[in-house]
C-alpha positions in Angstrom: 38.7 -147.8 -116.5 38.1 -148.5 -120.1 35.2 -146.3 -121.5 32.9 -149.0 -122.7 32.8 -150.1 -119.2 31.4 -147.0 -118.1 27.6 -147.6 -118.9 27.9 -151.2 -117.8 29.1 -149.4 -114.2 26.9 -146.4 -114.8 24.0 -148.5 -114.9 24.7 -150.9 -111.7 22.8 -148.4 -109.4 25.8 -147.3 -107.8 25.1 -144.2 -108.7 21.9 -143.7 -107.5 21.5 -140.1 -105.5 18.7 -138.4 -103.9 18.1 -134.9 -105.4 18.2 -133.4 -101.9 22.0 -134.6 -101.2 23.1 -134.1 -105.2 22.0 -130.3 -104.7 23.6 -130.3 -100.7 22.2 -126.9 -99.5 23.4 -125.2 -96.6 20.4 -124.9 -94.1 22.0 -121.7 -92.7 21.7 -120.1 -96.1 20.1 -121.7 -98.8 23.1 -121.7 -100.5 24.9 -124.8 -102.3 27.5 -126.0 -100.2 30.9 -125.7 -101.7 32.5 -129.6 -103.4 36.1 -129.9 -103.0 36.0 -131.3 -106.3 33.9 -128.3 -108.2 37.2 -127.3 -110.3 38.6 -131.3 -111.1 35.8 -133.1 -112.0 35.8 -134.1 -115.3 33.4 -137.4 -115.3 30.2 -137.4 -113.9 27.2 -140.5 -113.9 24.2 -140.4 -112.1 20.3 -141.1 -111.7 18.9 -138.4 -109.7 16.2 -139.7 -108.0 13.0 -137.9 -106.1 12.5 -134.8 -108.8 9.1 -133.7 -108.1 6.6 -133.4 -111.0 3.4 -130.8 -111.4 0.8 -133.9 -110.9 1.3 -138.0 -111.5 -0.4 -141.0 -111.1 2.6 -143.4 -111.9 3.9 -144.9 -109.0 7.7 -144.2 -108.1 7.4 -140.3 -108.9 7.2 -137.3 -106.2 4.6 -134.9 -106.6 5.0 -131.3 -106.1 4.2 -130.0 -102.5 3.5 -126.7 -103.9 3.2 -125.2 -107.7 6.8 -124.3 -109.2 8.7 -126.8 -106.8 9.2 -128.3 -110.3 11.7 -125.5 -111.5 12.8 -124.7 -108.3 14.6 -127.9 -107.9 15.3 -128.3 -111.6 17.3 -124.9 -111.0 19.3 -125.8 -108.0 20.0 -129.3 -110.3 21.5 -126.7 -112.6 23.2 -124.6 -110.3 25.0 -127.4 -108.3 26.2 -128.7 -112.3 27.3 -125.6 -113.5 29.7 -125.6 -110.9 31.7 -128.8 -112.4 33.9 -126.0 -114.7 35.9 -129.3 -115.6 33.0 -131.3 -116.7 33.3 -133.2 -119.8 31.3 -136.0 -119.6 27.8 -136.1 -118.0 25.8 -139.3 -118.2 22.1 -138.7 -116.4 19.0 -140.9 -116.4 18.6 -144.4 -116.0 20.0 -146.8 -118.7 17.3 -149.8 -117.8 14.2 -148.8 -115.8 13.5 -146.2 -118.7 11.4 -144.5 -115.2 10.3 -140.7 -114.9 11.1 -140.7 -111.9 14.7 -140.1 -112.9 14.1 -137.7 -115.4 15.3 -133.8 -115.1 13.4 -132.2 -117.7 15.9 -130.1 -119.9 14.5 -126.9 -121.2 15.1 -123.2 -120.9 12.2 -122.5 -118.4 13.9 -125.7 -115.8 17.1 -123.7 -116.0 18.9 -125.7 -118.7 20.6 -122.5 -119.9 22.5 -122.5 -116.6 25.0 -125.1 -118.1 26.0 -122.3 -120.8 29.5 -122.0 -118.9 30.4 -125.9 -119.2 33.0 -125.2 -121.8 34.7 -128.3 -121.7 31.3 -130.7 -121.7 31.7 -133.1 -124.6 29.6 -135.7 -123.8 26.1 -134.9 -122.5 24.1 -138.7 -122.3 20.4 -138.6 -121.2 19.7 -142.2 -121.4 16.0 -143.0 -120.1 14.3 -139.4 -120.1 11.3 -141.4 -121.9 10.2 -138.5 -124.1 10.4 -135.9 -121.5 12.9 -133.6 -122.7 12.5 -130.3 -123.9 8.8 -131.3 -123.2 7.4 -129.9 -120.4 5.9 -131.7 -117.6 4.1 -135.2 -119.2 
């Protein structure tokens, strides 16, 4: 695949994931499941979708069932991508819609700090995060 086509494909929705299967949980013990590709992966593109937020009126966007669901999920976002050891490019958000409801918010207190091992990340693309980064909760 030529590179420039990457963000046309990126942003066709076929990458569209629920944050409950992107963070894949074993129910017996809380734990992330392990990917068979956690060592090889070396491209990853995706809008995570259904990342709670503290309180919202905009339609589209989860709102936290309980105070600190916020970070809890942020952190198992960040665990399950500090497992891609390989990772060198990361492409998150959504390109078009511009929506919070796709947005992870990337600070230390989410558990941004957990990507400290991704050595070989060279390309870290947060198109659409609408002004929430480093932020806080809007």
């Amino acid at each position: 695949m030529i590179y420039a086509d990457l963000y046309s494909v990126w942003a066709s929705g076929s990458s569209l994931i629920d944050v409950k299967f992107f963070i894949d949980l074993d129910p017996a013990t809380g734990l992330l499941k392990p990917w068979a590709c956690e060592g090889s992966l070396k491209l990853l593109m995706l809008k995570i979708v259904g990342i709670p937020r503290p309180t919202t009126a905009e339609h589209g966007i989860l709102e936290e069932t309980y105070p600190g669901e916020r970070l809890r999920v942020h952190g198992a976002i960040y665990d399950r991508l500090a497992r891609l050891t390989n990772l060198e490019t990361l492409l998150l958000g959504d390109h078009y819609r511009m929506s919070p409801a796709v947005c992870l918010e990337m600070s230390l207190e989410s558990g941004l700090d957990r990507l400290a091992g991704l050595k070989k990340l060279r390309e870290l693309n947060v198109f659409g995060f609408n002004g929430w980064l480093n932020s806080g909760p809007a």
